[in-house]
N, C-alpha and C positions, 0 to 999 in steps of 0.2 A: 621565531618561535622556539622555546624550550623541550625539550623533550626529556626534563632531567625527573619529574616525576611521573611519565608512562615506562621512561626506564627503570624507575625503582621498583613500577609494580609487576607482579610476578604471571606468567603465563599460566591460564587456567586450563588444566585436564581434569575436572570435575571432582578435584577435591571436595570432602566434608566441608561445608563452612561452618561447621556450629551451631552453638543454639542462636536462635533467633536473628538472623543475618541480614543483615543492610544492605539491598543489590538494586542499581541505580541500571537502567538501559536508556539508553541515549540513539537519537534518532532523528529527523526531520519530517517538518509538518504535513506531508503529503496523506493524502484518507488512505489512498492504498497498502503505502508502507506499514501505516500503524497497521491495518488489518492483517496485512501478511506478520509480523510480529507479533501477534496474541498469540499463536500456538506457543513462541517462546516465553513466554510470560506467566502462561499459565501451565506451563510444564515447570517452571520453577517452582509456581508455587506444590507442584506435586510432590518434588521433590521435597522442597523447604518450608513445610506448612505455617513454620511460625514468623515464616520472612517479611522483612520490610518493604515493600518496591518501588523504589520511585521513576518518574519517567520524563524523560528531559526532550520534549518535543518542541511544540511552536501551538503560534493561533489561529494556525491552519485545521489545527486537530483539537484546540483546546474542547470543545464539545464533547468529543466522544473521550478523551482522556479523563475528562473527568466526571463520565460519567459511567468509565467501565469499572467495575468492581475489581478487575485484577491490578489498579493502581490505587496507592495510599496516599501518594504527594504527587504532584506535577510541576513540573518549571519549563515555559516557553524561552527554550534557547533561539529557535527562529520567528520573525514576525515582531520579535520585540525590540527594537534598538537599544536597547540598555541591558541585554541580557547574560554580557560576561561582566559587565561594572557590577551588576547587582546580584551575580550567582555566588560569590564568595562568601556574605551575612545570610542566603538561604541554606546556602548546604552546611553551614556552621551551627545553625535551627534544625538542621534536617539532623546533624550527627547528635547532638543534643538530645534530639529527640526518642532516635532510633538506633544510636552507637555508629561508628567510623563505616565506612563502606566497602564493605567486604571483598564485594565485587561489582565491577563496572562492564555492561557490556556497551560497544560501542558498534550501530549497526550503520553508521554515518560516513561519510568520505569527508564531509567538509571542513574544511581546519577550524572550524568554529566547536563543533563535535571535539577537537583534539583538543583545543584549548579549555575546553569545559571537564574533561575527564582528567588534566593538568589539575584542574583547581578540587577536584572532588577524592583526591587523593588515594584510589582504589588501594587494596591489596594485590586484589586478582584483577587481570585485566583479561576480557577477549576484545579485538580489534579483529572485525571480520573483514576488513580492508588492508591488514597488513601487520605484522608483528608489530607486538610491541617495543618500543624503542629500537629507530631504524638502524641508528647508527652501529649497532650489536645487538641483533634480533636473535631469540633463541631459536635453539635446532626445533622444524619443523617434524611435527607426529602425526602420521598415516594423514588424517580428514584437514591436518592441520595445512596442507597444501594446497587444498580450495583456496586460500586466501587471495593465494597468486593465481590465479583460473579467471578464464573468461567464463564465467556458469554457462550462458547463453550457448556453449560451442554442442553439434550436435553428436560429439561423440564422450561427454560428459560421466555418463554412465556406465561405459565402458571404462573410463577411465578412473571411477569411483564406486566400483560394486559395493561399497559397505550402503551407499543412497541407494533409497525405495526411488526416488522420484527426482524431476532436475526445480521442482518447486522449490524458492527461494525461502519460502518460512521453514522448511528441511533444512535449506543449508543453515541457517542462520541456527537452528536447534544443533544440529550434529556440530557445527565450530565453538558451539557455547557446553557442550555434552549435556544434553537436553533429552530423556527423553520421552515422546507423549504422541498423541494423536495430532500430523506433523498440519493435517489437511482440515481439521475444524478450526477452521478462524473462526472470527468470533465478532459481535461489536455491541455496545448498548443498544435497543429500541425502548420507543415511544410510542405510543398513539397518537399520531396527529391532530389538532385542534379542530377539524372539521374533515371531512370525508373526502377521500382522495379516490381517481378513477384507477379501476380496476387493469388497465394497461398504461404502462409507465415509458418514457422514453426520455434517453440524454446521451446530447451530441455531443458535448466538449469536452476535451482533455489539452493535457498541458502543450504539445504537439502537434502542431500542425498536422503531422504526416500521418497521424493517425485518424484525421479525420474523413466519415463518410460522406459523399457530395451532399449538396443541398437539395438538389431535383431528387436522391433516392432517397432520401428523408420525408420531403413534401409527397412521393409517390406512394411510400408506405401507412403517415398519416390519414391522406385520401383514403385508398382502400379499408383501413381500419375503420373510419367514418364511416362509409358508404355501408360499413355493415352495422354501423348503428352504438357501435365501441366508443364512449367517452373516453380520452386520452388526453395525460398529464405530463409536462413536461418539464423534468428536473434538471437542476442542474447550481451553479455559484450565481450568488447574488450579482445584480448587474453590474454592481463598482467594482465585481472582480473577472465581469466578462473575459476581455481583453488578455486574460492569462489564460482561459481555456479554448479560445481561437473558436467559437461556437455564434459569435453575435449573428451571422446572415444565416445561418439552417435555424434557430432560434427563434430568428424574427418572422423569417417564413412558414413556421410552424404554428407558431402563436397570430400571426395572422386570417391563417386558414382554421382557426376557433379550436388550436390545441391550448388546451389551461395551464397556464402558468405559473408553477409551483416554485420557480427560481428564488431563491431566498425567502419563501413564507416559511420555510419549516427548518428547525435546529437539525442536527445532524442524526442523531439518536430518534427525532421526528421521520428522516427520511428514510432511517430504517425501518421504522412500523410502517409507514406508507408503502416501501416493498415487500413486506412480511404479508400484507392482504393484498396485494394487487395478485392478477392469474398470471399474467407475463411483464416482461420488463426486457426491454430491448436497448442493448447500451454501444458504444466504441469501448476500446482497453481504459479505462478510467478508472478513477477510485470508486465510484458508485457502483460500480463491474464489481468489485472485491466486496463492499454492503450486500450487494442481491446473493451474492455466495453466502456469506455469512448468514442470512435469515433464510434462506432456501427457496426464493421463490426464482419461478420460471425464469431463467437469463439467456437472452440471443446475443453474443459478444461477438462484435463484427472487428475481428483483428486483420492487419493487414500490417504497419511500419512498425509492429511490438515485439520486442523478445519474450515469444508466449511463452515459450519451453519453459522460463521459470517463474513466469506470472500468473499461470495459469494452474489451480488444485483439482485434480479430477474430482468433479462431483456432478451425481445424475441432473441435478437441477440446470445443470449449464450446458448451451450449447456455442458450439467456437463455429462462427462462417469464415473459413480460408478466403485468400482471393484464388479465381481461378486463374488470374496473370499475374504470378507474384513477381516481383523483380529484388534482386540482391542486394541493392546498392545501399539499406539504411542498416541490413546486418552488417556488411563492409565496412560501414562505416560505426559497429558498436552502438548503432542507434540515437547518436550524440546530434543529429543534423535533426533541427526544428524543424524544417519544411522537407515537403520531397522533393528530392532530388532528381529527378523526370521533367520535362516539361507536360507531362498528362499525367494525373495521379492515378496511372496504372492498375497498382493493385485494389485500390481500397473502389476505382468505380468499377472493377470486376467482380466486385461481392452487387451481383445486381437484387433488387429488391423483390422480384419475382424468388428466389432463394429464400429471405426473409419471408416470404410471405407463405412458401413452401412449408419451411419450419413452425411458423407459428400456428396453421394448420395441424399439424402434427400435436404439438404441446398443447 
C-alpha cells in the first residue's frame, strides 16, 4: 500500500478551512463508534456552519448514518465488497458536488480506512491512529501525542491534563481541535411501528467476554415478570446472531415469554423504543451508547470493557463493576474474544440481586 498521498496531505491544528469546506470522517460500521463520533461532527459543524460532511462508514450503521442530520453524503466502506473499486466515481461526484476535501479525519485503524483517505485526496488530514505519512511523520504538538497512547491506561489524565475526561469521543475532538460539548452523543430516533414495553433488555455484544451469563439474565427477566413488567428484548437480527455471541441468553429469554424485538425495528426505531421505555438494562454494546444518547434509564453491566473510555458520564447511566474483576483482558488490550479464565469470573460476579438493587432504585 501507497502512502504517497497521506503524505502529501498536511497535518491539521485546526486551521481556518474557509468558506464552505468539504470535511469527509471516516470510520467503521460499529453502532457504538458512530455514536461516540457525533460529538465530533457536530462540533464541526459549530465551527464550520457552511461545511460539507461526508461520512465513510459501512452497513452496519447505514440506518442511522443516514438518517442523522449532521451527515449530507454517506458511503459504506465496510460491509460492502466493492467499496474501494467503487469509492473513486463517488468521491469525484462528491468533489463535484461540494469542492476537493479539505479535510479528512480518519477515526479508523483498518487499512481499508487508509486506503480510502489515499483516494479522497484530503488537504488536511487527522489520523487519530498515527501521523500522517509514516515513513516521515511530522513533529508531534502537545494532544498530538495521544495518537501513540494506550487511551485505556489508568494514569491517562494525569498524563494529559489539557482532557476533561479519558472519554474516547474527547479524544477524538481534541486530536481533530474540535471544540464542543465532548459527552452529548447523539443519534436519530423514530417511533416505533407498534408499542414497545416499557423495560428493555440486550445481551449481545461483539465479545464474548463481555457477555453476562444466561442463568443471571433468565433470573432477572423472572423477577421483572413476577412483578408484572412486560419486557422486550433487543438486540441484531437473527442472520447476524452469531457475531454478537447472544443466541443461548436470547433464546432463553424469549422462551420464558420475553418479546422479541431482534430485528423488527430499524435502528433510528430502536432509538425511540429506548426514549419511552423507564429502564433499559444492557452489557458494553452499541445499544449501551443509543440509551445514552436518548436519555433513558441504563444499567450497563461492564466487566471485559475498557470502560475508562467508553463510558460519558451521564446521570441517566449506571455502570455495575464486577465485584471479582480480574486483569487478564486489560493485559491483554482487550483484543482476546473469549475469556481468558476457565470461569467467567468477572462478568458472573455482577450477580443479579445488584441489578435488581439498582433498578429498584431508578
Amino acid at each position: 500500500m501507497g502512502v504517497g498521498a497521506i503524505a502529501r496531505a498536511l497535518p491539521y491544528w485546526g486551521e481556518d478551512l474557509g468558506p464552505a469546506p468539504h470535511v469527509a470522517v471516516v470510520f467503521c460500521d460499529h453502532i457504538g463508534d458512530f455514536v461516540v463520533a457525533t460529538p465530533l461532527m457536530r462540533g464541526l459543524r459549530e465551527r464550520f456552519p457552511d461545511l460539507t460532511l461526508d461520512y465513510f462508514g459501512g452497513e452496519g450503521t447505514r440506518e442511522i448514518e443516514e438518517a442523522s442530520p449532521l451527515i449530507d453524503a454517506r458511503y459504506s466502506l465496510f460491509g460492502n465488497p466493492r467499496a474501494l473499486q467503487d469509492l473513486p466515481p463517488f468521491a469525484e461526484e462528491r468533489r463535484a458536488a461540494a469542492g476537493p476535501y479539505v479535510l479528512v479525519i480518519n477515526l479508523e485503524a483498518d487499512p481499508r480506512a487508509e486506503q480510502a483517505v489515499e483516494l479522497l485526496r484530503p488537504h488536511y488530514l487527522v489520523a487519530v491512529h498515527g501521523a500522517p505519512g509514516a515513513e516521515n511523520p511530522p513533529p508531534e504538538r502537545g494532544i498530538d501525542r495521544l495518537r501513540h497512547e494506550i487511551w485505556n491506561r489508568p494514569d491517562l489524565l494525569e498524563r494529559y491534563p489539557e482532557l476533561d475526561s479519558q472519554f474516547i469521543g474527547e479524544i477524538y475532538c481534541r486530536l481533530a481541535r474540535v471544540e464542543t460539548d465532548y459527552t452529548r452523543v447523539e443519534v436519530p430516533s423514530e417511533a416505533p411501528p407498534f408499542s414497545t414495553p416499557r423495560i428493555l433488555l440486550s445481551t449481545g455484544a461483539s465479545r464474548s467476554a463481555r457477555s453476562w451469563p444466561r442463568d443471571h439474565w433468565i433470573a432477572l427477566a423472572e423477577w421483572l415478570q413476577s412483578r408484572g413488567h412486560e419486557v422486550g428484548l433487543l438486540g441484531a437480527p437473527l442472520a447476524r446472531d452469531d457475531r454478537y455471541h447472544a443466541a443461548r441468553s436470547d433464546a432463553a429469554l424469549v422462551t420464558r415469554g420475553v418479546l422479541d424485538l431482534r430485528g423488527a425495528l430499524t435502528l433510528p426505531q430502536v432509538a425511540g423504543a429506548l426514549a419511552r421505555a423507564r429502564a433499559f438494562i444492557t452489557i458494553d454494546n452499541g445499544l449501551m451508547h443509543i440509551a445514552t444518547a436518548v436519555g433513558v434509564p441504563t444499567i450497563a453491566l461492564f466487566g471485559a470493557s475498557p470502560r475508562r473510555i467508553w463510558v460519558a458520564a451521564k446521570p441517566t447511566l449506571s455502570i455495575l463493576d464486577p465485584e471479582e474483576p480480574c486483569p487478564f483482558c486489560e493485559e491483554n488490550r482487550f483484543r482476546n474474544a473469549d475469556c481468558l479464565l476457565p470461569i467467567h469470573q468477572c462478568m458472573l460476579s455482577v450477580r443479579p440481586e445488584r441489578v435488581i438493587d439498582e433498578l429498584r432504585r431508578i
